[in-house]
C-alpha positions as CSV (number, residue, x, y, z in Angstrom):
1,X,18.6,76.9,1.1
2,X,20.9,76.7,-2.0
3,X,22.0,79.8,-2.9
4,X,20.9,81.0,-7.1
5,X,23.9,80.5,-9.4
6,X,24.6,81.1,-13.1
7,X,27.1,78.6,-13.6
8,X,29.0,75.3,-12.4
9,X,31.6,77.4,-11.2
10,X,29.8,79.8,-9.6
11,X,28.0,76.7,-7.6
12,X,31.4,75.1,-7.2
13,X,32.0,78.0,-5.1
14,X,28.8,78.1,-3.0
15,X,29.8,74.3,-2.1
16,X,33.4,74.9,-1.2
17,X,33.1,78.1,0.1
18,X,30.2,76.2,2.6
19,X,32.7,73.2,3.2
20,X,35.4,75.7,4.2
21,X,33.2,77.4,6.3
22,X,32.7,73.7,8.1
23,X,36.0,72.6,8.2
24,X,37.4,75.8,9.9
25,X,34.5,75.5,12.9
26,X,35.0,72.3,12.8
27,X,39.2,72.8,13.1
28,X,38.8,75.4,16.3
29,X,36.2,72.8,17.7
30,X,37.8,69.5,17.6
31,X,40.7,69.7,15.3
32,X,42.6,67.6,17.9
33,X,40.5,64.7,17.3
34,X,41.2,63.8,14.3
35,X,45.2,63.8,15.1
36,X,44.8,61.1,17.7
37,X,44.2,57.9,15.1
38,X,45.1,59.8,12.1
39,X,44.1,58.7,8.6
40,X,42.7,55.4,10.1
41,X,40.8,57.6,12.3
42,X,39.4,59.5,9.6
43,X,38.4,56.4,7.1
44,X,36.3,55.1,10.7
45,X,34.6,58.3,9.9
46,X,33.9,58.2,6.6
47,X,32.5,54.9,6.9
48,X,30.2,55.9,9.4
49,X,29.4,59.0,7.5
50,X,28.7,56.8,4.4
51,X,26.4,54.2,5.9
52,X,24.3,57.6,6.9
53,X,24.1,58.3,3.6
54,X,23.2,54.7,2.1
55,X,20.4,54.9,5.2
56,X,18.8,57.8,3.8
57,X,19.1,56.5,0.3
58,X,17.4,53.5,0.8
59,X,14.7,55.2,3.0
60,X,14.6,58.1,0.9
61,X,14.7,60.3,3.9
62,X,16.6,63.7,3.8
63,X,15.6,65.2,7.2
64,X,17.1,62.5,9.6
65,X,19.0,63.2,12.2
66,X,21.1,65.6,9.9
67,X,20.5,66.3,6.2
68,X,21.8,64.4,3.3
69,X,23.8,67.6,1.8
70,X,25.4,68.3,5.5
71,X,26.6,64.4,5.5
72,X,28.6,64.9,2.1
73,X,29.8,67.8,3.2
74,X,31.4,66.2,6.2
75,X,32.8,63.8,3.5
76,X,34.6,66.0,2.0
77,X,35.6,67.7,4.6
78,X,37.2,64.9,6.3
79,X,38.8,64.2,2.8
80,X,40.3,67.4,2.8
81,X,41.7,67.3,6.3
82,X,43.1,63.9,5.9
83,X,45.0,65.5,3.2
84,X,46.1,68.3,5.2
85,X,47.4,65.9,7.9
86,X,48.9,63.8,5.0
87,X,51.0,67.1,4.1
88,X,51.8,68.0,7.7
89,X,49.5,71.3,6.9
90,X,46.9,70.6,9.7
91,X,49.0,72.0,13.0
92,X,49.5,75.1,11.0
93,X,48.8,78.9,13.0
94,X,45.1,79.7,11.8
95,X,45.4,83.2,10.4
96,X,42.7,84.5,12.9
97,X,44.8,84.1,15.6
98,X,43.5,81.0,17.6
99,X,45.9,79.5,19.2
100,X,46.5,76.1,17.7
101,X,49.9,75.1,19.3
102,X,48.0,72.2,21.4
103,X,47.6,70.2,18.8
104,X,51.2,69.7,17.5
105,X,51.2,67.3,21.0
106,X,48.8,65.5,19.2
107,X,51.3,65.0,16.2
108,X,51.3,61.2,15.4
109,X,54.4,60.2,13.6
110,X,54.2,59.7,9.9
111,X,53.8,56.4,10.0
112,X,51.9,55.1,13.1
113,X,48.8,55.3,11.3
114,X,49.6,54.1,8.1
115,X,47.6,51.0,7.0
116,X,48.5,49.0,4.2
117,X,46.1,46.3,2.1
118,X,47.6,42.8,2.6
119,X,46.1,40.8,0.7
120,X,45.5,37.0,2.0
């Protein structure tokens, strides 16, 4: 249900107050994952994320497996997470006290993931 809202900001909040809510159960969950390949990781799932969309698009189907407003928020979310790895942000303590020390093993170096366009 989308919450009533007076203004663009005020709905601006809704959404990223709902994609923070995602990202942080989403960080205790599996925030490991996403170290392991990194950025490249990450664009593998937008992509996949993206052809869901363009599926429900061209079949104009908003209840599939998950609906079309969850899917961008994952988007987004992995957006902002790739940013937080890009900053060395996303091993940081969680303020509610889970214990988040695992992951720095995780770590990649800076530039193991880093793919470049070459062009031919």
């Amino acid at each position: 249900m989308v919450p009533e809202t007076t203004s663009y900001e005020e709905a601006l909040d809704s959404a990223l107050s709902s994609l923070r809510e995602i990202i942080l159960r989403r960080h205790r969950r599996y925030g490991h994952n996403l170290l392991r390949h990194g950025e490249l990781g990450i664009v593998i799932r937008v992509d996949d994320k993206t052809e869901r969309i363009q599926n429900m698009l061209q079949q104009q189907d908003d209840d599939h497996e998950e609906p079309r407003e969850a899917t961008w928020l994952d988007i987004a979310g992995y957006a902002v997470q790739a940013v937080l790895i890009r900053r060395n942000q996303f091993t940081l303590p969680m303020e509610d006290g889970v214990d988040r020390e695992h992951l720095r093993d995780f770590s990649p170096s800076p530039d193991r993931f880093d793919v470049r366009y070459v062009p031919s």
